[in-house]
DRENGU-581392 format. One record per residue (C-alpha): x, y, z; residue number from 1; residue in three letters. Coordinates in steps of 0.05 Angstrom, whole numbers, always signed. Example, Ala and Ser with C-alpha at 12.3 -4.5 7.8 and 13.67 -1.06 7.14 Angstrom:
BEGIN
<<+246; -90; +156>; 1; ALA>,
<<+273; -21; +143>; 2; SER>,
% end
This chain:
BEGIN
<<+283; +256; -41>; 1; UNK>,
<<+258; +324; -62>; 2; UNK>,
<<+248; +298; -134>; 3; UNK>,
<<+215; +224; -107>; 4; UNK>,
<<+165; +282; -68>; 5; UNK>,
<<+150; +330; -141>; 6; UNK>,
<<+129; +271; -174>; 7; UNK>,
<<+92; +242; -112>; 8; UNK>,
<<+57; +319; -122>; 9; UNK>,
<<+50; +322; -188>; 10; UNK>,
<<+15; +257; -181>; 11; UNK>,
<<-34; +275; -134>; 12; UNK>,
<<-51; +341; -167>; 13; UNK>,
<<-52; +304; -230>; 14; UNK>,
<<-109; +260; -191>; 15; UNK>,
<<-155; +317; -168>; 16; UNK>,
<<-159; +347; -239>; 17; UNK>,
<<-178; +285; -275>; 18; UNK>,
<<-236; +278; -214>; 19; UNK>,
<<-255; +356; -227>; 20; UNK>,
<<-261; +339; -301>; 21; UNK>,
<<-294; +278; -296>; 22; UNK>,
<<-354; +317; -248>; 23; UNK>,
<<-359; +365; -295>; 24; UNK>,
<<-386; +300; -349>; 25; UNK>,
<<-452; +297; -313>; 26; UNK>,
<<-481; +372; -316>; 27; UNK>,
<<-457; +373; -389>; 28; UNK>,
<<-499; +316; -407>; 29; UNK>,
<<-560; +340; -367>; 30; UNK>,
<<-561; +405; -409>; 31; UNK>,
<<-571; +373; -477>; 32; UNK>,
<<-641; +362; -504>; 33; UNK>,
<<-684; +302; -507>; 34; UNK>,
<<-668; +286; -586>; 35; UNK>,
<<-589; +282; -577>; 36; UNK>,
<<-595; +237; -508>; 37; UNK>,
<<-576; +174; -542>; 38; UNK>,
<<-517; +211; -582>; 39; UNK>,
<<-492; +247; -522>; 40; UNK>,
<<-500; +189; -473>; 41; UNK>,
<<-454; +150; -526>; 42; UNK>,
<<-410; +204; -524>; 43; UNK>,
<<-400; +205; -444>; 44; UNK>,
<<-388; +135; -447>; 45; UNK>,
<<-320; +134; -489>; 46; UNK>,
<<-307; +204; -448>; 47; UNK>,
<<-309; +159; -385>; 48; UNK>,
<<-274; +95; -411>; 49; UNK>,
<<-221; +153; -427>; 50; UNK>,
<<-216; +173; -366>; 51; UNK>,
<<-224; +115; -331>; 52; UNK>,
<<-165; +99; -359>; 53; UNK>,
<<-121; +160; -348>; 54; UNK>,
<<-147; +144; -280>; 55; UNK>,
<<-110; +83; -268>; 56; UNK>,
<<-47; +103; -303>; 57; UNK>,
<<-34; +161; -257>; 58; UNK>,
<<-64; +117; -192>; 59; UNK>,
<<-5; +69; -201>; 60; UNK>,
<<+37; +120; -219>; 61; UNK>,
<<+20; +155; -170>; 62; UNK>,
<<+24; +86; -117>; 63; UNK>,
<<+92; +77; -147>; 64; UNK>,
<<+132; +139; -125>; 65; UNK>,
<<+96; +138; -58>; 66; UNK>,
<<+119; +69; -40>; 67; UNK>,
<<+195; +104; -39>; 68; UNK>,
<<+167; +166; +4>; 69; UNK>,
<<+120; +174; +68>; 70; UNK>,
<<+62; +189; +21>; 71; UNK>,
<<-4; +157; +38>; 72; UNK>,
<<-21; +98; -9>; 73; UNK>,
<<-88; +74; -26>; 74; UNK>,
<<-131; +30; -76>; 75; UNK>,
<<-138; +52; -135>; 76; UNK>,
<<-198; +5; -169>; 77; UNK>,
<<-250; -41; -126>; 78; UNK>,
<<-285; -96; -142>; 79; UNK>,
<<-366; -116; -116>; 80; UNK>,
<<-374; -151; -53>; 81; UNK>,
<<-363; -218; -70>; 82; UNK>,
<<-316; -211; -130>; 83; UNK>,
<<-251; -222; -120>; 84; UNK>,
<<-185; -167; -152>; 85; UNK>,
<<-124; -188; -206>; 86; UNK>,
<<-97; -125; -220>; 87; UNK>,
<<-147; -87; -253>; 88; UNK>,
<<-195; -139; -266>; 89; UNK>,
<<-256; -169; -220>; 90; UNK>,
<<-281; -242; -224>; 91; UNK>,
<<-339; -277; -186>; 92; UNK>,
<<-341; -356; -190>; 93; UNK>,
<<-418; -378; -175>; 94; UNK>,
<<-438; -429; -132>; 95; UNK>,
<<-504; -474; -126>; 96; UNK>,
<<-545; -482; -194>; 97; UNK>,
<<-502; -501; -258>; 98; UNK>,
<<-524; -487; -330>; 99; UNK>,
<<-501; -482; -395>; 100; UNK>,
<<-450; -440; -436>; 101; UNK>,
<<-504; -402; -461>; 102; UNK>,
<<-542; -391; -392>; 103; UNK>,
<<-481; -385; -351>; 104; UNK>,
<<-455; -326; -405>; 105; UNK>,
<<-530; -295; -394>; 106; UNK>,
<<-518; -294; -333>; 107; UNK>,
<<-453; -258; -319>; 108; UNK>,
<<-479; -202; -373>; 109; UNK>,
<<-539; -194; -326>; 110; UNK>,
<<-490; -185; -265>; 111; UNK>,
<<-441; -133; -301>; 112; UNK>,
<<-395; -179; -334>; 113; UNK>,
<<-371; -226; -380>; 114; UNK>,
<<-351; -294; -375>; 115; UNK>,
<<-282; -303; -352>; 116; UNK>,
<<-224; -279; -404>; 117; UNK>,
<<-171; -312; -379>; 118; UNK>,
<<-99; -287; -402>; 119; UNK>,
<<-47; -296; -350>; 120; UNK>,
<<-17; -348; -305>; 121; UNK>,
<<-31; -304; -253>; 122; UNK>,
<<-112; -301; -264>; 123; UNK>,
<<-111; -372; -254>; 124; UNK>,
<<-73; -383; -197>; 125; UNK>,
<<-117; -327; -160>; 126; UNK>,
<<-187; -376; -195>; 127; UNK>,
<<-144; -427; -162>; 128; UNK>,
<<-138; -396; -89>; 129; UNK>,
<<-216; -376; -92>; 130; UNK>,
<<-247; -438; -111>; 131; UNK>,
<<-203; -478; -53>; 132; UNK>,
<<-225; -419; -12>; 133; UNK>,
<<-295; -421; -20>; 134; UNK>,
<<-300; -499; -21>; 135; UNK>,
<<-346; -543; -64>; 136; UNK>,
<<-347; -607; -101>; 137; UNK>,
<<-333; -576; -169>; 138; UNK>,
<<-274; -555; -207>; 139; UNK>,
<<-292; -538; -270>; 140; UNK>,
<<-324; -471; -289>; 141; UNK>,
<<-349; -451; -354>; 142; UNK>,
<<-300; -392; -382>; 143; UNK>,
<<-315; -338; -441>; 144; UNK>,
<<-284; -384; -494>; 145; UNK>,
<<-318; -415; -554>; 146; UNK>,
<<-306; -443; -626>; 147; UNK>,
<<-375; -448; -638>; 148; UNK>,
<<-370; -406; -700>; 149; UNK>,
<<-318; -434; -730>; 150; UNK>,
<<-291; -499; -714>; 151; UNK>,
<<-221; -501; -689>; 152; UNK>,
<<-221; -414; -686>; 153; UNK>,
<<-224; -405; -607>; 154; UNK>,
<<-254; -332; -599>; 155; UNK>,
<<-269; -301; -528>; 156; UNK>,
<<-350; -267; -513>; 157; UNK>,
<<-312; -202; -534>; 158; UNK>,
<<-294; -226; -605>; 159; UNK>,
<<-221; -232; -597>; 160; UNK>,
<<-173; -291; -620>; 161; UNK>,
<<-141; -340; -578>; 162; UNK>,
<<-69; -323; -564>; 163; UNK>,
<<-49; -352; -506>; 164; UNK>,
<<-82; -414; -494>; 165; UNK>,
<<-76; -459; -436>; 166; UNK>,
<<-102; -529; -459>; 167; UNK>,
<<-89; -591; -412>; 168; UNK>,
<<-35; -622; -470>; 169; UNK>,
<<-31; -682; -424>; 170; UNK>,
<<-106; -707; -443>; 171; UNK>,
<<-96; -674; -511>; 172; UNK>,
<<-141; -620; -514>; 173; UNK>,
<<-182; -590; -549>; 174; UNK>,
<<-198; -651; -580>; 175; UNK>,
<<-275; -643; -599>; 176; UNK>,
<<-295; -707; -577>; 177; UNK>,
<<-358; -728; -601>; 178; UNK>,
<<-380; -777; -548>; 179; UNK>,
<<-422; -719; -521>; 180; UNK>,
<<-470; -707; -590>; 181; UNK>,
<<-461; -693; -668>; 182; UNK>,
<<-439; -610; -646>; 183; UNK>,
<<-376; -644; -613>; 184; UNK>,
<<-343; -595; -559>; 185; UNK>,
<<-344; -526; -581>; 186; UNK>,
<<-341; -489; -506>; 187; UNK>,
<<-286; -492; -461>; 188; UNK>,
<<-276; -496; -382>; 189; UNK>,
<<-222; -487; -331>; 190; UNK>,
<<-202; -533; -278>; 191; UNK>,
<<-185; -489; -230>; 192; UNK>,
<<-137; -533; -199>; 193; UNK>,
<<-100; -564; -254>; 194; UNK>,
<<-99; -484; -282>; 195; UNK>,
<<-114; -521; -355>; 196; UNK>,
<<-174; -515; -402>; 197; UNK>,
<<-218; -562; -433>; 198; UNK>,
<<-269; -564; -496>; 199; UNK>,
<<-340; -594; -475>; 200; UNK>,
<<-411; -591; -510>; 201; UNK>,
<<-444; -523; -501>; 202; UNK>,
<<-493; -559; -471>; 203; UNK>,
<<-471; -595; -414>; 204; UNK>,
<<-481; -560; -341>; 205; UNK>,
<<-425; -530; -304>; 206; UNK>,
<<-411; -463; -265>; 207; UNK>,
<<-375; -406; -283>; 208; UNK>,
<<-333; -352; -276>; 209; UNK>,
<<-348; -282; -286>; 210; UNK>,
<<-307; -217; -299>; 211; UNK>,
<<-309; -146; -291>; 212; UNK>,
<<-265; -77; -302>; 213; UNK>,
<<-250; -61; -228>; 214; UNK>,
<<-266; +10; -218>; 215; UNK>,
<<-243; +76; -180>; 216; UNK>,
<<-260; +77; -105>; 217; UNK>,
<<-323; +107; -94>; 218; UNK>,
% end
């Protein structure tokens, strides 16, 4: 027990130094002049995204030795009102007007986001939960997946390659059908209740799913 409570210690004390340093980010930025702003504003940005996450590796740290001692646990990331949490991650799935790939991944970028990047079984049985939760006619949500570039190379809106892909093989997909126009089907959707994907024209109107990095309580 005494050990469970050094580490449940060193945790917490591990905590209020990374929140000391990170204060101390602000006043060093405000003391640089006007012609290194944009050099030292990139600067604090990869010093918090460092930070960040240091943050969350001693958080759940941290929330793991207190869940075998009387130590207070709390959150250690958040999501907006509205998004919903997986792990570290925050997703919204919008509601009302639908639009294209191209619109729909506008419009998540404006909000904070990205379109959805979705990895894991578990992302998609939490899309699932929400959208039965919420209600709605539709099932299908545009995600952050395209092969636009290159046809047959599925990249996600951050560049990186496919790896884990989780096409509906029942109605053989991706298949690039070209019943909806010469470009065939180079954007992909989820069904939120099948949990499979989908290739569609870029073009065609649907809503979408959004993502976020959840951050540190406020």
């Amino acid at each position: 027990m005494n050990l469970i409570k050094s580490k449940a210690t060193l945790a917490l004390r591990s905590l209020a130094i990374l929140f000391a340093v990170i204060g101390l980010l602000v006043p060093e930025t405000a003391s640089q002049s006007a012609d290194s702003l944009e050099e030292e504003l990139s600067s604090l940005k990869l010093k918090l995204d460092t930070w960040r996450t240091r943050y969350r590796f001693l958080c759940n740290q941290y929330r793991e030795v207190a869940a075998n001692c009387s130590a207070a646990v709390f959150n250690c990331s958040q999501c907006p009102d509205g998004w919903f949490q997986v792990n570290d991650q925050c997703f919204f799935i919008s509601r009302g007007i639908r639009s294209d790939w191209v619109t729909s991944k506008k419009n998540c970028t404006e909000n904070g986001g990205h379109l959805a990047i979705l990895t894991t079984e578990e992302q998609h049985e939490a899309i699932e939960k929400e959208s039965r939760r919420i209600g709605g006619f539709y099932t299908d949500f545009w995600i952050g997946l395209t092969d636009a570039e290159n046809e047959g190379e599925w990249k996600w809106v951050d560049n990186s390659t496919l790896k884990t892909p989780f096409w509906n093989k029942l109605r053989s997909e991706p298949d690039d059908n070209k019943s909806g126009g010469e470009e065939g089907e180079d954007c992909a959707v989820v069904d939120s209740h099948s949990q499979s994907w989908y290739d569609v024209p870029c073009n065609f109107a649907y809503l979408h799913i959004c993502q976020m990095d959840a951050v540190p309580p406020q």
